[in-house]
Structure formats: C-alpha cells, structure tokens
N, C-alpha and C positions, 0 to 999 in steps of 0.2 A: 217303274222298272219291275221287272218281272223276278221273283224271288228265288236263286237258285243254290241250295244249299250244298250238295256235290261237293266233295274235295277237289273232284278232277277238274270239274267247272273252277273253281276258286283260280286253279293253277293254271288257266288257261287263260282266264280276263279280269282284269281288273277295272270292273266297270266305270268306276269316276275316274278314273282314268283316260279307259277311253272317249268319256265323254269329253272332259277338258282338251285331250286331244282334237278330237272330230270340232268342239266346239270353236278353235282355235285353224283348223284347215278347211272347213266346210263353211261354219257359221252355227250361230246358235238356232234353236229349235225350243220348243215346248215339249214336245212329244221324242222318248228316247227309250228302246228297248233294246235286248240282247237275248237272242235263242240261238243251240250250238244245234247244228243241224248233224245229225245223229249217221248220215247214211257214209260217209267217207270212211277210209282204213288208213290213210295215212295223213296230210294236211289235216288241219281242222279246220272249218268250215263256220263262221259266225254268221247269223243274221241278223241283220240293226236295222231298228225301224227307226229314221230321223226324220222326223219332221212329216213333213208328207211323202220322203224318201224312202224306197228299200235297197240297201247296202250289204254288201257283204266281206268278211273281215277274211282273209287268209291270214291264217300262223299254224308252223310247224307245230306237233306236240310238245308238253313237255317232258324235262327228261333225257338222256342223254341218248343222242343218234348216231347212226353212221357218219362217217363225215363224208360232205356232198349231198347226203340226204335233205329232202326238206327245205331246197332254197327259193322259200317265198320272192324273194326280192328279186332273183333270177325268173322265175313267175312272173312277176310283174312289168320287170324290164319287157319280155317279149311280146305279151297283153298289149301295151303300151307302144310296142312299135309294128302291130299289126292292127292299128284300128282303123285304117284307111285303104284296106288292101282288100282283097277275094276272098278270105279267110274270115268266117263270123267269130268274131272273140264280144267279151263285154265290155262295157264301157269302164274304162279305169277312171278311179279318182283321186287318191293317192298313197305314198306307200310313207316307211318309217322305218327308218335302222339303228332308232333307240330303244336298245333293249330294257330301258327302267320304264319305259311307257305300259306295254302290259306281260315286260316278262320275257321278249323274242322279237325278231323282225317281224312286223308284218305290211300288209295292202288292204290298200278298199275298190270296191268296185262297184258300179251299177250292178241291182240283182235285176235277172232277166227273165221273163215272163215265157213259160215253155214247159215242154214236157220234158224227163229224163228217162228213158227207158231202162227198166230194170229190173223190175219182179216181172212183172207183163207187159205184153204191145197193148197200150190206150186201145179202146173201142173202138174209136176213128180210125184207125190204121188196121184191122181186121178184115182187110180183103185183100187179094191178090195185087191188084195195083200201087195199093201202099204199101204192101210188104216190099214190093222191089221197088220202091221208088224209097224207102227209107235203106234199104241196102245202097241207091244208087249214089243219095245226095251224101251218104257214110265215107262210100270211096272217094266220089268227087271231092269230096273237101280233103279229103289226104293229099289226093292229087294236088289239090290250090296249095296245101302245104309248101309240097317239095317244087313246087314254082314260083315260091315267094321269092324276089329280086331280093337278095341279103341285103347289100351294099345301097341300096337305094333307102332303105327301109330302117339302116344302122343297127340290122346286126352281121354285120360280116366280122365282125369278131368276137361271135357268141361261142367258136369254140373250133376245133384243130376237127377238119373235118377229115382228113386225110387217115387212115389208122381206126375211124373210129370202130371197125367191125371188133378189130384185134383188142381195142381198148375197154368194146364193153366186155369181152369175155374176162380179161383180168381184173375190174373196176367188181361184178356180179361176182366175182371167184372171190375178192376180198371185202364186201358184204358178208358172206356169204362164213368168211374166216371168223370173222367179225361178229356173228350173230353167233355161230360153233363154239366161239369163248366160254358162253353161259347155258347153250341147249344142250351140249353136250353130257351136261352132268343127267340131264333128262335121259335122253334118251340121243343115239347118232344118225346118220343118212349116207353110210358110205357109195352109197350109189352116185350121188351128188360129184362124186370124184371123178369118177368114171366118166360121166357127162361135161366135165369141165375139163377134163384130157381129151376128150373127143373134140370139143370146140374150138381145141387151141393146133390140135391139128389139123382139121377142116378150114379153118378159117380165112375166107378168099381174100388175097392180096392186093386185088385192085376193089374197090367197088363205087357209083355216083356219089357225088356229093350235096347235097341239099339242106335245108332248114327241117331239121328233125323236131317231131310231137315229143315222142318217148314214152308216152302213155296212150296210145292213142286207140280208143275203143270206144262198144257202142253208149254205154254210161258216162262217159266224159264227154258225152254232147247233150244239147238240147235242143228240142225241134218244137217249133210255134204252135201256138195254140190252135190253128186252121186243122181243116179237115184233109189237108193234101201235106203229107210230109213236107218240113220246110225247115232244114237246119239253120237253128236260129242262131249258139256260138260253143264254141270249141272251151271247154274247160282243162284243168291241170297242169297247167305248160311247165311244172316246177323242175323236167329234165330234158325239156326243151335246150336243142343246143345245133350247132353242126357237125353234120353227120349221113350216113346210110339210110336212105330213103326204104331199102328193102328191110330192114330191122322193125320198122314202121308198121311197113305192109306183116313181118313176120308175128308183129305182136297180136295186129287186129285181128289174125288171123287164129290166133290161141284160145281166140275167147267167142270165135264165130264156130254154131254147131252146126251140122248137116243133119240129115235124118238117119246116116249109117253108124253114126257114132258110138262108141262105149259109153257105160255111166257118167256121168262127169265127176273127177277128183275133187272135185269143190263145188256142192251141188250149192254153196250159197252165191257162187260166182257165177252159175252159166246161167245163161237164158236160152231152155229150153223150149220156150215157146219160136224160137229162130229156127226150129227144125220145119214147121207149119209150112204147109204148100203156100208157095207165092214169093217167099225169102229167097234169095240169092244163094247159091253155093259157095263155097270158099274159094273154088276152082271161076265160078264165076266177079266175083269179088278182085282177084285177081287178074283176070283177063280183060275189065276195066280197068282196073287200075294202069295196068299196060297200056292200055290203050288212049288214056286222057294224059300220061306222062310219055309216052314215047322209050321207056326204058323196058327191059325185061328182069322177071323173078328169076334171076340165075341164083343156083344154091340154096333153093328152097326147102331142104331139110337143114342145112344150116340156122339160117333164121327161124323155123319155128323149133328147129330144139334149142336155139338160144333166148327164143322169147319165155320157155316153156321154165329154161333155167333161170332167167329172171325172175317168173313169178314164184318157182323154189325160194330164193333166194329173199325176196321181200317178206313171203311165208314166216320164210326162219328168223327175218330181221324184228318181224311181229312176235315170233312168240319169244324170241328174248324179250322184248320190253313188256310181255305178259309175267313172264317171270320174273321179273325187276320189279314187278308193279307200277309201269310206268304208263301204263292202259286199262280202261275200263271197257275195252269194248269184247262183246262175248263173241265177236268173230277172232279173236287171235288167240286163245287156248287150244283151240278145235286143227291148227296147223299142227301138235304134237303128230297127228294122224297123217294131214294132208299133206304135207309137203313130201314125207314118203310117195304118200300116191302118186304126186309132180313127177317126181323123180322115174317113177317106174314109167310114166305118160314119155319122159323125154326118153328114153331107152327105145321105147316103140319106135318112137321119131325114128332115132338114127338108126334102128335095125329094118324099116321098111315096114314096118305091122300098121301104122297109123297112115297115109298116103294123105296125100293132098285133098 
C-alpha cells in the first residue's frame, strides 16, 4: 500500500479498513492500493487498485456539511438504477451506510477508462468535427437524462418533482445562510441578496418534470479513449433527484463559453479552450437540446441566474469549511474573491448585460 501521511488523507480512509471491508464484499486479492484523486471540490474521490481491478470509492468530505449535501448513497442508488438504460453511468459495485467502516457513507464502482475534459480538449478532439460532436453527445445525453422512464427504472420516488424550480431557490438561499454563519466575520456578499429576491420572484410556476443530473457539465463526463468523441459515462449524480429538466440545461450552460464572453469569474473553472472554432454555442447547445427533448427553454434568464446562484452559493459553502479547516484543497480560499465576481456575473444575467 502506498504510504500517505496527510492529516486530511488519514481522515478520509482508513485503509485496513477498507480492505477488510472490500475483502469481505468483493473477495480477497493480493494486490491493494489507495490514491485520493486530487481533481474534485466536493465528493472525494478514491482510487483502489484490487487485485487486477480499478475501483473507485465515493465519500463525502470530512467535517461537518450542509445538510443534504454530499449524499453518496443517493449517488449511488441512481448509478445503480440507470445501468441498463441510454444514459452511460459506471458500473456499480457496492455501497455501505456504516459509518465506523471508514468514517462516512460511502460506494464503489468500476473505474472507467476515458478521458475527462478540463484543463484542455485531448489532441484527438482538435478539429472542427470533434469539437461539435463533443458538444453534441454533451447535450444528447442530458437529453437521455430527462427521458429516463422514472417508474420503470425505480426511481419515481427519488423526489417531489413538482415545486422543484421554487424549492431549489430556497434550498441554495439556505446553503448559502449556512455557509454566511462563518464567512461573514471574513468578509460579506450583499449582492447575493438581491439575487435571491430576484429568484424568488421570477420564479415560473409551472415547469416539466423529469429525472434531474443537478451537476451536469462538461467535467462530470467522460469520453472513450477513440479518436471520435464518444461519451463513455455521466459522473456526480450526488443531487440527482426529480425535477426541472431546464435547471439542467441552465447549469451546463454556466459553464459553457462563447468566444463573446467576459473574463471568466473563476478562471480555475472555465474552459476556455470552448471558445475555439468548431464548439457549439450556448444558443446552439440549446436548440438541441429542444430539439432531442421536445420541450422549450422558457425562462432562460431564470435558470442561468439560478444556476449562476448555485455556484455562488457552493463557493461560499467552500470557503466556510476552508475557514474551519475542514479542506486542503487550494481551490476554496481563492472563493474570498470569487463568489463576489458570481454575484456581480448573476446581476448581469438578470439585468440583460450577459444574453444567451
């Protein structure tokens, strides 16, 4: 086993552990490792090499979170009930809701062989063709989302689809209180107000109902090893629930750049390389999506200053647990700064400066 001295490692695995566990659900092995894979901001991410196996271990951080946040096991239930459907997920193996095993709920899952798009587009995807052919297999699978048969597939009772636009507005609003507890004494974000009264009266009364991602972007997939874009499976499902298929569309759309765009607020989140001739527009992006679901983007300043207030809001729920010392990760100090920028970004939204 590989030697990791870390505090923040210690508190996340408890390595014999999980081997007696894995050893006792899977079977034994000769060969057992564990590496924390460094790239996520919220879940934490294990890799375990078993046997001639590669695994991967979902658990929340640790440390105390919002509540709602962080539910692996809700993760896993949906993984679990979309592996036979249009939707590329990975192969589950199994989950645990004994928190003495290493600390927290977690999952295992087949690791998946592919690419994840995120500092740069792979080499192989450098031309014109691929670039909108990874735009297009990006939307179509959202699309296979919000077409998933709930009730066939057992989750038609993953959650109150009905309400859900109004619900995530006050759900992000009290995140958002929640994280203000402790940043506050830092520094405030009265804009964040403003934005969250604006929401709550825009907020459309009717909207589809569907099997919602809730994270759904270009880094929470993975696309095959081939030379022709090929979305291989859909990562994060942890706020996976039912819901507003357009909240969906409004998120991917937070994080996809055009070539007209401002600076980006979080230059450690955008990919800028999505501006390059060949990538889909957001306007286009959309007009797929319509088009493979049958539904329309009604209220699309809505959703992307709600999406926009989301990522406020996880911002701030980061830099509290930087402040607690409940994280090592040198992306959630640098939020002191950005989640302002967010803030000033969702104003644009509603005042008409930022357009589709």
């Amino acid at each position: 086993m590989t030697e990791h001295s870390s505090d923040y490692y210690q508190r996340l695995v408890d390595e014999s552990a999980l081997e007696e566990f894995l050893t006792r659900e899977v079977g034994p092995v000769d060969t057992f490792d564990v590496a924390r894979h460094e790239q996520g901001h919220s879940n934490e991410t294990l890799f375990v090499t078993w046997g001639d196996r590669e695994l991967v271990v979902r658990r929340p951080p640790p440390g105390q979170t919002a509540e709602t946040a962080h539910d692996v096991l809700r993760e896993y239930r949906v993984i679990d009930a979309l592996q036979d459907t249009a939707v590329p997920v990975p192969p589950t193996v199994t989950a645990c809701d004994d928190q003495t095993v290493i600390g927290s709920d977690f999952y295992v899952m087949a690791r998946v062989e592919g690419t994840v798009i995120r500092d740069d587009e792979p080499a192989r995807f450098g031309n014109d063709d691929a670039r909108a052919a990874v735009g297009t297999e990006l939307v179509d699978t959202l699309a296979a989302i919000h077409e998933v048969d709930t009730e066939s597939v057992g989750l038609s009772d993953l959650g109150r689809a009905r309400g859900y636009a109004k619900r995530q507005v006050t759900r992000w609003g009290k995140q958002l209180a929640w994280a203000f507890e402790r940043t506050a004494e830092s520094r405030t974000v009265p804009e964040l107000e403003r934005v969250g009264s604006w929401l709550q009266d825009e907020c459309p009364d009717d909207h589809p109902e569907t099997l919602v991602h809730g994270d759904y972007k270009l880094d929470n997939v993975m696309f095959g090893p081939g030379d022709d874009p090929d979305l291989a499976a859909v990562f994060d499902w942890e706020m996976a629930t039912l819901g507003d298929p357009r909240a969906d569309l409004g998120w991917l759309l937070s994080y996809w750049r055009d070539a007209k765009d401002p600076e980006p607020e979080i230059p450690d989140l955008a990919m800028e390389f999505i501006e390059a001739p060949g990538y889909p527009t957001r306007k286009d992006l959309v007009d797929r999506w319509e088009a493979q679901t049958g539904l329309t983007f009604e209220h699309e300043r809505f959703y992307r200053t709600l999406a926009v207030y989301k990522l406020a809001a996880l911002g701030e729920m980061f830099y509290r647990r930087y402040l607690e010392g409940n994280a090592d990760d040198p992306f959630y100090p640098l939020m002191e700064n950005r989640v302002p920028a967010l803030a000033d970004r969702a104003i644009r939204i509603i005042e008409g400066d930022e357009p589709l």
